[in-house]
VEXTORKOL-558073 format. One line per field, with one value per residue (C-alpha): z negated, x, y; residue number from 0; residue in three letters. Coordinates in steps of 0.5 Angstrom, whole numbers. Each point is the difference from the previous one (the first is absolute). Layout:
BEGIN
w: c(Z;...) .
u: c(X;...) .
v: c(Y;...) .
pos: c(NUM;...) .
code: c(Ala;...) .
//
This chain:
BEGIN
w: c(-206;-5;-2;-6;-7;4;0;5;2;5;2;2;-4;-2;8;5;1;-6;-5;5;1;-9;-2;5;-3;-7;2;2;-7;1;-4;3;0;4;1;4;-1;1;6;3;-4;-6;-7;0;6;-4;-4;-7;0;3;-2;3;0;3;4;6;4;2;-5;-3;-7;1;4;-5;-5;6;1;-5;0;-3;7;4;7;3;4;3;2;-1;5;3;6;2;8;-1;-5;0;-2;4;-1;-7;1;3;-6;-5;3;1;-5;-5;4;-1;-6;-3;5;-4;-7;2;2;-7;-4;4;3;5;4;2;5;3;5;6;6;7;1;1;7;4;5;1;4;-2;-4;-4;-3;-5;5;4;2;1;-6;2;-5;2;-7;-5;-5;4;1;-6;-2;6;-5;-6;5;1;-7;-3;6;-3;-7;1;4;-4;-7;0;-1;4;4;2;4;2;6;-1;5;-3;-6;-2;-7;-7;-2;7;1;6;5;5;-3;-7;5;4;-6;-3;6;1;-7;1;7;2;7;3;-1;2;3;1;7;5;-4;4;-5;-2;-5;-5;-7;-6;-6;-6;-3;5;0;-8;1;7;-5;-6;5;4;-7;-2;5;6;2;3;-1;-2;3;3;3;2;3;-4;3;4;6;3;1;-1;4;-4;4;-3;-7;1;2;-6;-5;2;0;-7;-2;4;4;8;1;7;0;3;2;-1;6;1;1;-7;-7;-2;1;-1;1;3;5;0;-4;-1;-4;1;-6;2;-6;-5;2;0;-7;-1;-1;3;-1;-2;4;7;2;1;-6;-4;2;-2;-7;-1;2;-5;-5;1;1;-7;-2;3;-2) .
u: c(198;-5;5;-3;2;8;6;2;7;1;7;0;-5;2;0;-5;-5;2;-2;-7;0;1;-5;-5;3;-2;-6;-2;3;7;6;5;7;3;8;4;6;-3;4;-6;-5;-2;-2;-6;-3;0;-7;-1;-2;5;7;6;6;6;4;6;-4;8;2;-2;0;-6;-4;0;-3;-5;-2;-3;-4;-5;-1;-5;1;6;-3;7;1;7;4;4;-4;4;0;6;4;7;2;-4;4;-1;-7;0;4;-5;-6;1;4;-5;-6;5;1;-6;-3;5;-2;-8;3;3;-5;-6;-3;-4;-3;4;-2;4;0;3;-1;-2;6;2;-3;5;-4;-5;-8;-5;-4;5;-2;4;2;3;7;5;1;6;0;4;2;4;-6;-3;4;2;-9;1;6;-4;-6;4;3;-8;-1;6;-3;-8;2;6;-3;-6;-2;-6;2;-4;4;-3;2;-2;-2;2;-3;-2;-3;2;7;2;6;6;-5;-3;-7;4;5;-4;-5;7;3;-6;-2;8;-2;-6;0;5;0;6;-1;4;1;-6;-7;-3;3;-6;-1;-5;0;-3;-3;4;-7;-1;6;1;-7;0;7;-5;-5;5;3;-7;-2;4;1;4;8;5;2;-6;2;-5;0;-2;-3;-6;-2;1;6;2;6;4;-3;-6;3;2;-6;-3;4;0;-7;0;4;-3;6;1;7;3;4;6;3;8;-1;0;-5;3;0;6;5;-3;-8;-5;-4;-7;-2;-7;-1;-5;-4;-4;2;-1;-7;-2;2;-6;3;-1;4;-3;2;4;5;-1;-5;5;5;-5;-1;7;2;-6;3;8;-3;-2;6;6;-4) .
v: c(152;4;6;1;-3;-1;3;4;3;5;2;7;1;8;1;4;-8;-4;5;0;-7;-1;5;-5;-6;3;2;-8;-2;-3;2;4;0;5;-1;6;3;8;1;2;0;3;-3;6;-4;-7;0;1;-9;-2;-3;4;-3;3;-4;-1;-6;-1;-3;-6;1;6;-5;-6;6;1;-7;-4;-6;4;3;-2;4;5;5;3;6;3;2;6;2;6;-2;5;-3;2;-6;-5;-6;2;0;-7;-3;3;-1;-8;-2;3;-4;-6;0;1;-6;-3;1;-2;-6;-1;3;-4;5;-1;6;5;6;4;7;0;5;0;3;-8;0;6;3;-7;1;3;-1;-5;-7;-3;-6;4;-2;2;5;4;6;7;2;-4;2;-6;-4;0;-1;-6;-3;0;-3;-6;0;-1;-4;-6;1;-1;-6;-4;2;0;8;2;8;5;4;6;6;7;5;7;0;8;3;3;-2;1;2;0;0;4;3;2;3;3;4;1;4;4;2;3;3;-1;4;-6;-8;-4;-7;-5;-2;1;0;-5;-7;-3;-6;-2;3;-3;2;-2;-2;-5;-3;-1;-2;-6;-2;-2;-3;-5;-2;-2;-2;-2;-7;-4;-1;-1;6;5;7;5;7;6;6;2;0;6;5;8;4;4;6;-2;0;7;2;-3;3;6;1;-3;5;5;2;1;-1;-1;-7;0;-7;-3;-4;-7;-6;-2;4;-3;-6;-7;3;-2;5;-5;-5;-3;-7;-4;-2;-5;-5;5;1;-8;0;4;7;7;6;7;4;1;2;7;-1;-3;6;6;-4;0;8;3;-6;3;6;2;-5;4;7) .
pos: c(0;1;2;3;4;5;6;7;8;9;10;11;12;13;14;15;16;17;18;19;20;21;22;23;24;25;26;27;28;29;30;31;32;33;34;35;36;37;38;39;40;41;42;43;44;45;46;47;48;49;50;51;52;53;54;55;56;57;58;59;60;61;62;63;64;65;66;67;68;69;70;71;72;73;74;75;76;77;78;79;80;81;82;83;84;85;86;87;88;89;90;91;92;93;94;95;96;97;98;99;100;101;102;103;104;105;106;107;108;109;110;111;112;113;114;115;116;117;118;119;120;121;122;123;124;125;126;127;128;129;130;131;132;133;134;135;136;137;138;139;140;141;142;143;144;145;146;147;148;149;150;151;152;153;154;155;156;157;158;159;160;161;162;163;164;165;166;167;168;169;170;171;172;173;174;175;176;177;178;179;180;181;182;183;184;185;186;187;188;189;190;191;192;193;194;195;196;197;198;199;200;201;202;203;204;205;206;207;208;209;210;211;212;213;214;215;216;217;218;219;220;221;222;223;224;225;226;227;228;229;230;231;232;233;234;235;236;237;238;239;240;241;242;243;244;245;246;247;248;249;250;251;252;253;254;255;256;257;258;259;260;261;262;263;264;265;266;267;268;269;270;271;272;273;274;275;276;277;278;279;280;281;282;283;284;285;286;287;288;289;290;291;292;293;294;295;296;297;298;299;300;301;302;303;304;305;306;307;308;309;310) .
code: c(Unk;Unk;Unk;Unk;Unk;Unk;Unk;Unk;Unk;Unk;Unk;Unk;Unk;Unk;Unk;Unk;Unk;Unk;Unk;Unk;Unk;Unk;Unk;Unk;Unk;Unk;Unk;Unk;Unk;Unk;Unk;Unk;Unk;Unk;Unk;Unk;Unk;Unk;Unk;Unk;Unk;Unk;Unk;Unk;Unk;Unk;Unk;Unk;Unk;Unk;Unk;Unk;Unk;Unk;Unk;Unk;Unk;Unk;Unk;Unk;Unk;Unk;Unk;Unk;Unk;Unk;Unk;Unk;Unk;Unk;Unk;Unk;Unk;Unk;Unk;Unk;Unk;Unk;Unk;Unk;Unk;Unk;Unk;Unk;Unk;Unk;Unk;Unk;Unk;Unk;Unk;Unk;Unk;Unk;Unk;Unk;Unk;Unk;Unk;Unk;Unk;Unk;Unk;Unk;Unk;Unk;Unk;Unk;Unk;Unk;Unk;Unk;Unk;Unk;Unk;Unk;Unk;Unk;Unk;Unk;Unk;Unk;Unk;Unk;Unk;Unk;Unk;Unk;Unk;Unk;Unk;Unk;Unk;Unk;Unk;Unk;Unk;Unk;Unk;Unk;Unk;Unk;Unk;Unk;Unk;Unk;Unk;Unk;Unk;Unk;Unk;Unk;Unk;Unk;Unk;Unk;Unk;Unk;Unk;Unk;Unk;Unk;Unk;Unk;Unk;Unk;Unk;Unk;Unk;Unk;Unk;Unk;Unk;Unk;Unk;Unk;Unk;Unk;Unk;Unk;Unk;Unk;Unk;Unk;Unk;Unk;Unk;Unk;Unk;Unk;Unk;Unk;Unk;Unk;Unk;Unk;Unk;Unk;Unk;Unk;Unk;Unk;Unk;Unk;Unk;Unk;Unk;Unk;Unk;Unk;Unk;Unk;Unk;Unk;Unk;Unk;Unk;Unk;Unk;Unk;Unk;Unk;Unk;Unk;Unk;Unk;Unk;Unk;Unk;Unk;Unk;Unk;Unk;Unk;Unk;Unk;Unk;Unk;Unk;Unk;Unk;Unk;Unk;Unk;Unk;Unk;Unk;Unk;Unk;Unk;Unk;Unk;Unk;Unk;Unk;Unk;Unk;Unk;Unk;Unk;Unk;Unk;Unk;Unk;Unk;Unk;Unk;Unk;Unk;Unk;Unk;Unk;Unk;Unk;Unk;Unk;Unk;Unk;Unk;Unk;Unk;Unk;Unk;Unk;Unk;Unk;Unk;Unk;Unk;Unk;Unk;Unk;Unk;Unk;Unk;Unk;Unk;Unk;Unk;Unk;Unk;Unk;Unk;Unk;Unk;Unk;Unk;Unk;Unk;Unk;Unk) .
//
């Protein structure tokens, strides 16, 4: 699909990678309809060009509104992504009954391409580095089984109704607008006490970290020009990987402290995480895309970014 010339809604659009991945798609020359309910957004981060529409994806009558036969594709990226929900069960429910409804209205509407933002927290703790065929996936946390949930939901619409589905699994995605992850927490702890930094768990999980130019950027590329179908799934990350000691130790020499790091304990940093997580991204590279940065490339870029956004 060439972007330019359609309309293109973003779910979530107010949010840390929707509003990067709207600004990218009006850059291309889509229209952008940007459709959340500012819950963990903000209006702000919407771009000037863009149409926001404020909006309860939960509710039927607001995804009518959303989803027009003017629309061309769905880019879907609302969730609640708190890994530690208070409310799981109520995460669960949103997460897929919004995912289900808005299925249903392209269905009704004829829409026909509908990408949606999953997360490599559906594989659990799978080998390294992870392929999109790998099985079992077997998530640890409610946020991805309810990611995994809403895989299959894309899955039964893309082969009964004839919607061609990008489905995409972030690594850890990092830059400006971040918020509620460990770099803009950790710039935040030391600009509070800059001669001692607290870590979650024992330092040495790694994972791979994206930046979010790259991500919204692979996404635009695999709309344009990925192949296949009806449904299409691919890995979004890089192909190396950064330990949060590593993180911590690029972050303060960004701000230029030398705290010592202390440590909860633990191989994990919290319930439902996953200590080590590498995807392969084969896939991605054979569409003919690469990423900008690497992994601790991607991770300095973001610091300095959140850095003079937090100061």
């Amino acid at each position: 699909m060439d972007i330019s010339d359609r309309t293109a809604l973003v779910t979530g659009g107010a949010g840390f990678v929707g509003s990067h991945l709207s600004e990218t798609l009006l850059d291309a020359g889509a229209d952008v309809l940007v459709a959340d309910d500012l819950s963990n957004g903000r209006a702000e981060w919407v771009p000037a060009d863009a149409t926001l529409l404020e909006t309860d994806l939960t509710e039927p009558e607001d995804v009518e509104r959303a989803v027009t036969a003017a629309v061309d594709i769905v880019f879907h990226l609302a969730a609640r992504k708190d890994p530690n929900d208070d409310n799981p069960r109520g995460q669960f429910a949103e997460n897929t009954a919004a995912t289900h409804l808005l299925l249903e209205r392209c269905r009704q509407t004829s829409v026909e391409r509908f990408a949606f933002a999953s997360s490599s927290t559906v594989y659990g703790e799978a080998e390294r580095p992870t392929p999109e065929a790998h099985t079992p996936l077997e998530p640890i946390s409610v946020y991805g089984a309810s990611k995994l949930g809403e895989e299959g939901l894309v899955s039964t619409f893309a082969h009964s109704h004839g919607i061609t589905a990008d489905i995409f699994r972030f690594a850890n995605i990092v830059g400006p607008r971040l918020r509620g992850a460990v770099i803009p927490d950790f710039v935040e702890k030391l600009r509070a006490d800059s001669e001692r930094l607290t870590i979650l768990g024992d330092g040495r999980q790694e994972k791979s970290y994206m930046h979010v130019d790259d991500c919204v950027d692979a996404m635009r590329h695999v709309a344009e020009h990925g192949t296949g179908g009806p449904v299409r799934t691919y890995n979004l990350g890089t192909r190396a990987t950064t330990s949060v000691d590593d993180i911590a130790e690029i972050v303060a020499d960004v701000l230029g402290v030398d705290p010592v790091f202390e440590y909860t304990g633990g191989a994990r940093g919290w319930t439902g995480d996953v200590p080590r997580m590498r995807l392969a991204i084969d896939r991605l590279l054979a569409t003919g895309w690469e990423p900008a940065h690497e992994s601790d490339a991607a991770v300095r870029r973001a610091t300095r970014q959140l850095a003079a956004e937090l100061d």
